[in-house]
N, C-alpha and C positions, 0 to 999 in steps of 0.2 A: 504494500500500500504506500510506502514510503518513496518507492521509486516514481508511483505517477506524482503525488501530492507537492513532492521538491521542484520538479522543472515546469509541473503547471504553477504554483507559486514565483519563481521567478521569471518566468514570462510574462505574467500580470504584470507583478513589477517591474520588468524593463519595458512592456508596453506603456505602462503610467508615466514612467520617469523620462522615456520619447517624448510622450506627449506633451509634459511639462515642456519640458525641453523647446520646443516647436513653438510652444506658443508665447514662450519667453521670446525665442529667437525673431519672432513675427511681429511682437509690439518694438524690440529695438530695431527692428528694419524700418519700422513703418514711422520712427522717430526719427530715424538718418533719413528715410526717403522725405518729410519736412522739412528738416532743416535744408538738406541740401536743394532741393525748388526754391524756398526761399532766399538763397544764398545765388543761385543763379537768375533769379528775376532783378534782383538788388543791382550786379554785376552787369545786367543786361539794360537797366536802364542807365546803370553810371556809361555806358559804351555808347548806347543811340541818341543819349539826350543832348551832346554836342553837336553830331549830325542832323538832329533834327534841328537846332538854334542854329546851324549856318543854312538848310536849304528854307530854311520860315526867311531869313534875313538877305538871301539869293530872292525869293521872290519878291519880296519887298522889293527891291533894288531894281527889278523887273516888270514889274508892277501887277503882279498877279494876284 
């Protein structure tokens, strides 16, 4: 009896301890996957917001 009751007991438990595992892993992803969007929209408007203040200032000049 001893032979089934051990290895179906530690398969539960490495099945639980995966699980944990996964969904630990899942909220720090889903922590790095915000920060870093944010971190790349921030980066992405410090880059276009010069080009956009010289072709706003080309029209101007243009007169469009």
């Amino acid at each position: 009896m001893e032979f089934v009751i051990g290895p179906v007991l530690a398969l539960l438990l490495g099945m639980k301890f995966t699980d944990y595992k996964c969904k630990e892993a899942a909220k720090k992803a889903e922590a790095t996957l915000v920060e870093n969007n944010t971190q790349i929209s921030q980066q992405t408007l410090k880059l276009l917001m010069p080009m956009a203040k010289s072709v706003t200032a080309i029209n101007n000049q243009l007169g469009l």
